[in-house]
N, C-alpha and C positions, 0 to 999 in steps of 0.2 A: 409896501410893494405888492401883497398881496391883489388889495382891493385894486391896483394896476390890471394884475390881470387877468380879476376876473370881470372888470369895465372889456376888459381885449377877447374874453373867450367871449359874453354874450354881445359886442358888436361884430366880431367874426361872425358871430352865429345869425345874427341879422344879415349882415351880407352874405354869407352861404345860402342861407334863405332863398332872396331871390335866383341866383344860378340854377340853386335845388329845384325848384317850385320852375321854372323855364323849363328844364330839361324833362320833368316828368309831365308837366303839361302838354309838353310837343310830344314827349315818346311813351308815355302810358296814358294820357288822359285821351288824344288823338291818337289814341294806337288799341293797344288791348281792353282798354278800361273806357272805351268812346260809348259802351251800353250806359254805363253810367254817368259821365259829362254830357253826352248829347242835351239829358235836362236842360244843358245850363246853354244851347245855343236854341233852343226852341221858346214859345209864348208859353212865358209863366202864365199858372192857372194855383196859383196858392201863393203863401208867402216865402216855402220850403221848398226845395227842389231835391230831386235824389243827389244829384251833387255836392250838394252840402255836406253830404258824407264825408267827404274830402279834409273840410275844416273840423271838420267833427273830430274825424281820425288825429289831425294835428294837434289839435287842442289838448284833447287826452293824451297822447302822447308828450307834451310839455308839461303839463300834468303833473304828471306821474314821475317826469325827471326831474322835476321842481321839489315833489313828496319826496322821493328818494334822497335826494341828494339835500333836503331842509336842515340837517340837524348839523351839518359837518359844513356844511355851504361847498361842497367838492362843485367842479367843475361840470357836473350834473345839473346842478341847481342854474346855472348861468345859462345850459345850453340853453334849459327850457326856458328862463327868462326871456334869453333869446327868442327864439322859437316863438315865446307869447308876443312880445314886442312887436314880431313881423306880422304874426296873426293880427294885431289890433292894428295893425298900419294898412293890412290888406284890407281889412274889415272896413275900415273909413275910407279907402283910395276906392277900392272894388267892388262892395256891396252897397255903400251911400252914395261918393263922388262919381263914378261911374255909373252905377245901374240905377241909381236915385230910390234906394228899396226905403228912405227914412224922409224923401220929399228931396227936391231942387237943393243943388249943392251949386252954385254960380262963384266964376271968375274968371279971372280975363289974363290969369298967371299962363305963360306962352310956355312953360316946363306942363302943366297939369294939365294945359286943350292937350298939348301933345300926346298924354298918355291915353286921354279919354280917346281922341281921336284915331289911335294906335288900336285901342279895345275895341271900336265901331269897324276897324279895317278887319281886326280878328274874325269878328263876327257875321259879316257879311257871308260869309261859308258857315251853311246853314249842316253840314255832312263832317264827317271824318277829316276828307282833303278835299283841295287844298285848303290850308289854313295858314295865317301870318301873323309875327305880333305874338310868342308865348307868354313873356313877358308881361311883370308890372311897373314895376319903377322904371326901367329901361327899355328903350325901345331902337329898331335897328333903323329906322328914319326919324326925320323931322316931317310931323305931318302937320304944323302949324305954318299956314297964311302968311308968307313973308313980304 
């Protein structure tokens, strides 16, 4: 019964994930902290961007809940599991299939143009506001071709 639910804490923690990650993109990434994302709507000029700080921060922070929580497996350990999970789903949806930072990621899956084409709507807002689309997995239109 256990291992129930601690399969239920780190998918929880995968879907809070994205909610989390929507809400602070729209109201601190786009809001107080836009000195530091703006990076991520302007011409890369490296492989880095100050924004990456962002994942950086996550990362260490699952970390650390993963170190902490190792020995006992408490609900610690799963968040960051969690937390890691989302990290390496974002990292291949956002950093490869999206921005193509690792070369051409092609398909013709009408869920996956959707999100990329969601990302390209975000983007077009080169400033703070307006902006659309905080989201990564979910998106508040269908912006695929019907």
């Amino acid at each position: 019964m256990q291992i129930l639910g601690d399969i239920l804490i780190t998918l929880f923690t995968i879907t809070g994930m994205e909610a989390f990650s929507w809400a602070i993109h729209k109201y601190l990434f786009h809001g107080p902290l836009w000195f530091i994302h703006k990076t991520h709507h302007r011409e890369k000029h490296g492989w880095l961007e100050l924004n990456d700080i962002f994942s950086i921060s996550f990362a260490a922070f699952a970390l650390w809940l993963m170190w902490r929580g190792h020995q006992s497996l408490d609900y610690g350990f799963f968040t960051g599991a969690g937390i890691s999970i989302y990290g390496t789903i974002y990292f291949i949806f956002h950093d490869w299939f999206i921005h193509n930072r690792f070369g051409a990621f092609k398909t013709n899956n009408k869920y996956l143009l959707n999100i990329r084409r969601a990302h390209k709507v975000h983007h077009k807002s080169t400033g703070k506001e307006p902006a659309a689309e905080f989201g990564l997995l979910l998106t508040e239109k269908n912006y695929v071709d019907k």
